[in-house]
C-alpha positions in Angstrom: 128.4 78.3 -3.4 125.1 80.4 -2.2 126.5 83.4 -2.2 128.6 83.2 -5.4 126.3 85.2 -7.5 125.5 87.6 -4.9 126.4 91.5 -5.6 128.8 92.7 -3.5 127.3 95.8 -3.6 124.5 94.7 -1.7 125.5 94.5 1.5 126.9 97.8 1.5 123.7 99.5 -0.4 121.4 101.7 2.5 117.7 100.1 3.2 115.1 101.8 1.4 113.5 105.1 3.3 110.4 104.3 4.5 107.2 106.9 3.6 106.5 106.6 7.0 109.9 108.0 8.1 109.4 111.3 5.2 105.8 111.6 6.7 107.5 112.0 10.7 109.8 114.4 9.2 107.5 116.6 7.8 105.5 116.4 10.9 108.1 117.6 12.7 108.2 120.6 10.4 104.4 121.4 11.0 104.9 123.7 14.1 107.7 125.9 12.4 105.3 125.8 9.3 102.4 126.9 11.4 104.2 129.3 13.1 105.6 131.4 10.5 102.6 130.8 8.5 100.4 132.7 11.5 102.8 135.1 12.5 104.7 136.4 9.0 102.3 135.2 5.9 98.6 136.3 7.4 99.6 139.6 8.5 101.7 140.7 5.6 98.6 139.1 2.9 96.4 141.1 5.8 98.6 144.5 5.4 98.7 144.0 1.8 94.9 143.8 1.2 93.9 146.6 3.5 95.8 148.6 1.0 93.5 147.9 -1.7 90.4 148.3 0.8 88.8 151.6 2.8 89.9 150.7 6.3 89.6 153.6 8.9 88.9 153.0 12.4 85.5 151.7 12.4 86.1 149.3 10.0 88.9 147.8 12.1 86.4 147.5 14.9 83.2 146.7 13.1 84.6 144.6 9.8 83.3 145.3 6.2 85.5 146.8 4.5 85.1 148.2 1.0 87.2 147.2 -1.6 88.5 150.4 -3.4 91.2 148.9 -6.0 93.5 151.0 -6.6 92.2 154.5 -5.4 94.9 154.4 -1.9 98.0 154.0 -4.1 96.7 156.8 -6.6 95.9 158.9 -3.7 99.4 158.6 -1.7 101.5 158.6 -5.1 99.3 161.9 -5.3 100.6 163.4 -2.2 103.8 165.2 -1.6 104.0 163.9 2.4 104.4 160.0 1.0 107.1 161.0 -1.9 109.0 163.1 0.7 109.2 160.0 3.3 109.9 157.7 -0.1 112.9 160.3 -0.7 114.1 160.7 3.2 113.8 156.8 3.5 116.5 156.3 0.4 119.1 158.8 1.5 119.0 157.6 4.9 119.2 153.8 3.8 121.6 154.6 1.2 124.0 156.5 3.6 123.7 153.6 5.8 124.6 151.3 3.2 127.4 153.4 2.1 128.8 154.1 5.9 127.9 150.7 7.4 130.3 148.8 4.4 133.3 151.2 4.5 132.6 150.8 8.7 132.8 147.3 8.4 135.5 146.7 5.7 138.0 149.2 7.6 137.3 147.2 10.4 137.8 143.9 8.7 141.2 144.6 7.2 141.9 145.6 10.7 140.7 142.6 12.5 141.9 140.2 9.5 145.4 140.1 11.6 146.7 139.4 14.5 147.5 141.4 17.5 147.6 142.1 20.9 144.2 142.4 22.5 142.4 141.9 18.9 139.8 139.3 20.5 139.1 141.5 23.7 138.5 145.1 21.0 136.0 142.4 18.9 134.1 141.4 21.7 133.8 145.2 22.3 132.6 146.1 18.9 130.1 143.3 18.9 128.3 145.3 21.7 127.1 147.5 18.9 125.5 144.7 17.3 124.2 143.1 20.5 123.0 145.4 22.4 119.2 146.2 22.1 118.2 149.3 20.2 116.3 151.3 22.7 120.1 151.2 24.8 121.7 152.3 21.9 119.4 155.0 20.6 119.6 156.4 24.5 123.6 156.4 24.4 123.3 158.3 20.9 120.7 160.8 22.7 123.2 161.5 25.4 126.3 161.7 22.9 124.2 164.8 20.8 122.7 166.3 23.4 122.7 170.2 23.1 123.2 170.8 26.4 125.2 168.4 28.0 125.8 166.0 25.4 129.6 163.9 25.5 130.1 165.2 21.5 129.3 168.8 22.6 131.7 168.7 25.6 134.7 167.4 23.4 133.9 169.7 20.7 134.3 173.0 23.4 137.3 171.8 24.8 138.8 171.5 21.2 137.6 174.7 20.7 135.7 173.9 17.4 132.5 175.2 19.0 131.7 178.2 21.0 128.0 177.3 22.3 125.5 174.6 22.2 124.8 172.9 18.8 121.2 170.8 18.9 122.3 167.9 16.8 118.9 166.4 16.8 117.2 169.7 16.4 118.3 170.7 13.3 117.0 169.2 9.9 120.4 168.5 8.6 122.5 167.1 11.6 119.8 165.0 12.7 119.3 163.0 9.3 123.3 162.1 9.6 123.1 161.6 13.1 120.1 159.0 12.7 122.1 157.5 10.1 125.6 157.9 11.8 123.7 155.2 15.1 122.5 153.4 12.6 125.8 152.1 11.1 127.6 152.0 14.5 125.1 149.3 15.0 125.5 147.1 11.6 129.2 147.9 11.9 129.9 144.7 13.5 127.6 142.7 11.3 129.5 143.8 8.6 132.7 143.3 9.3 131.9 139.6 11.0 131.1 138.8 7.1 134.6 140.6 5.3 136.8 139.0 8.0 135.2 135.5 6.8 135.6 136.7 3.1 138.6 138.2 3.4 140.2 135.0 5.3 139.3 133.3 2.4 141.9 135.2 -0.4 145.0 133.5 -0.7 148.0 134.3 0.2 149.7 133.8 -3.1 147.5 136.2 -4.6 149.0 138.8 -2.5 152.3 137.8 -2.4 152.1 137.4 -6.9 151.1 141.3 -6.9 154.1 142.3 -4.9 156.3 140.5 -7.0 154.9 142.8 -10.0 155.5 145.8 -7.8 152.1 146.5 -6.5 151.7 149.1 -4.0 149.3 148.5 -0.9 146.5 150.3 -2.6 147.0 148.2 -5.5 146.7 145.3 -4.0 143.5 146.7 -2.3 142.0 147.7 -5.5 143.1 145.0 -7.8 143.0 141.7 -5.6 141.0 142.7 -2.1 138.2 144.2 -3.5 137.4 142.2 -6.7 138.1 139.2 -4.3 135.5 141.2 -1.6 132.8 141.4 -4.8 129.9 138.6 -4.1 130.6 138.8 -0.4 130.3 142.8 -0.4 127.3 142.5 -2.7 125.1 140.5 0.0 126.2 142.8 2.4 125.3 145.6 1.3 121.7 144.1 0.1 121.4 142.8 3.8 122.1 146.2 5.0 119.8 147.9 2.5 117.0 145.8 4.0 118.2 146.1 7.3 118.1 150.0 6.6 115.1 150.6 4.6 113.0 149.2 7.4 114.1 150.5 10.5 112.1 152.4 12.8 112.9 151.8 16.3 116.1 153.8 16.3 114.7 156.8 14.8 111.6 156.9 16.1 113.9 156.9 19.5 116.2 159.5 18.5 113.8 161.8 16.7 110.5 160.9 16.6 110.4 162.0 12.9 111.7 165.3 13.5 112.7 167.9 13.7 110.0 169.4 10.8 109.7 165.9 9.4 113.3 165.6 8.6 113.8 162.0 9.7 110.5 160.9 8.6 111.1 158.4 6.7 108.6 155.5 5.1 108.2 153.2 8.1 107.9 156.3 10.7 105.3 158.0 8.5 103.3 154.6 7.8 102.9 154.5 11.9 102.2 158.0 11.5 99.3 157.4 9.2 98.2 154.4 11.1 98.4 155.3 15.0 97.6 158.8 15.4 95.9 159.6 11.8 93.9 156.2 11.7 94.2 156.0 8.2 95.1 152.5 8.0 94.7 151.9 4.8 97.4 154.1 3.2 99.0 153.0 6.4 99.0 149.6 4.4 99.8 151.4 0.9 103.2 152.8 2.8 104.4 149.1 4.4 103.4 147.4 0.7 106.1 149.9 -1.0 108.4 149.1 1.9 107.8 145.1 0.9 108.0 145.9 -2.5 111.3 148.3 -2.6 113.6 145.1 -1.0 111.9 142.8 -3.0 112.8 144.0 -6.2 116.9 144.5 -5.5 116.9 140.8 -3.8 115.0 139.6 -7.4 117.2 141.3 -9.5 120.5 140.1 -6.9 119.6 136.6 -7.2 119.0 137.0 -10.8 122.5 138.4 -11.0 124.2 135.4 -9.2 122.7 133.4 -11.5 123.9 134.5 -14.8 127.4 135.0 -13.4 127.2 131.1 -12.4 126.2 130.3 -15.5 128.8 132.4 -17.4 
């Protein structure tokens, strides 16, 4: 018969992809391309090469540039104003970090089971996350005002507080209270993440350690968080990026102040930039901010990798 020696493989076997077809795709893929490419890649090779180059005012306007090497990084590394924004900028991400993941997780292992209304209080929470930052910086403004401020009022009628207290006019308070709005805002993102993570433990986990007697923290210590590890790792590198970045909220709350207090690297590069118009170390300032994040994600990635491998 014809067909005797046929494969019967053959007929079930895909036709062979055209070039054609791979060449449409990538077309389709030009305009994303393009896009990112005009509006991520030029201006962050452009920030990075003004901070090798003299660039004040008039050679924004007029061009020509001179190229200076290294002489903006040794002058801002030499000044005490960039080292003190460097400083302000790691406390403030780092207590962001540290307040946005126990935030999050206690909200997690709240939200991780069921109950009445559980839906309607995520939807609420999620407002946090939603909302756009100029709202939620105002709400914060009105929560610590001194003088008629909703923290201030509950405070008095606890009796914890006799008179006014200026949240955001003292060096102190107003550092926690930029990073306090800050993690009422990542909050939700957080815990969106541990719910998923934390859906994903089995059961039998659980139910082996109380078996053996664990107590409730035990289990939390022994099979939660070990179990939380990878997941609570990109979280709190997603945060730390998130964090070490930010500028609208405190430039909302604070403006920098009070005394510098909350001025941390992004404020004090639009510092330098907008009302100094020293654009250049402007650039030195957002090349350390690109260069801080950088590092951790290489040394994350490099990280996942070996423990894949082991």
């Amino acid at each position: 018969m014809a067909g005797a020696g046929t494969d019967p493989h053959a007929a079930s076997a895909p036709p062979p992809r055209r070039r054609g077809g791979a060449r449409a795709d990538q077309l389709f893929l030009l305009p994303a391309v393009l896009f990112v490419a005009v509006t991520v890649v030029y201006p962050l090779i452009y920030s990075v090469l003004q901070a090798f180059q003299d660039v004040g005012l008039r050679e924004v306007i007029r061009g020509g540039a001179e190229w200076v090497g290294f002489a903006n990084f040794a002058d801002q590394f030499g000044r005490a104003e960039f080292w003190q924004a460097l400083w302000l900028s790691l406390v403030y991400t780092i207590g962001t970090v540290a307040l946005t993941y126990v935030g999050g997780l206690a909200l997690a292992m709240l939200f991780v089971h069921r109950f009445a209304g559980r839906n309607v209080m995520r939807a609420l929470l999620m407002l946090a996350w939603i909302l756009p930052t100029v709202v939620g910086a105002n709400v914060w403004r009105w929560l610590l005002d001194g003088s008629y401020g909703l923290l201030n009022a509950t405070l008095r009628g606890l009796g914890l507080i006799a008179g006014d207290v200026f949240w955001l006019g003292q060096p102190g308070p107003a550092l926690v209270s930029v990073i306090v709005a800050t993690a009422w805002s990542f909050a939700p993102f957080a815990m969106i993440l541990l719910v998923a993570a934390l859906q994903g433990v089995p059961a039998t986990l659980y139910e082996a350690a109380r078996i053996d007697g664990a107590t409730t923290w035990q289990q939390f210590r022994h099979v939660t968080l070990p179990a939380l590890r990878p997941v609570s790792i990109t979280v709190m590198l997603l945060i730390f990026i998130f964090a070490f970045k930010t500028f609208d909220t405190i430039y909302l709350m604070t403006r920098g102040g009070p005394g510098g207090a909350t001025l941390t690297l992004p404020l004090y590069a639009f510092q330098e930039a907008f009302e100094f118009r020293r654009y250049d170390t402007a650039a030195v300032a957002t090349t350390v901010m690109l260069f801080v994040p950088l590092v951790l994600s290489v040394f994350y990635f490099r990280s996942l990798r070996n423990e894949e491998a082991a």
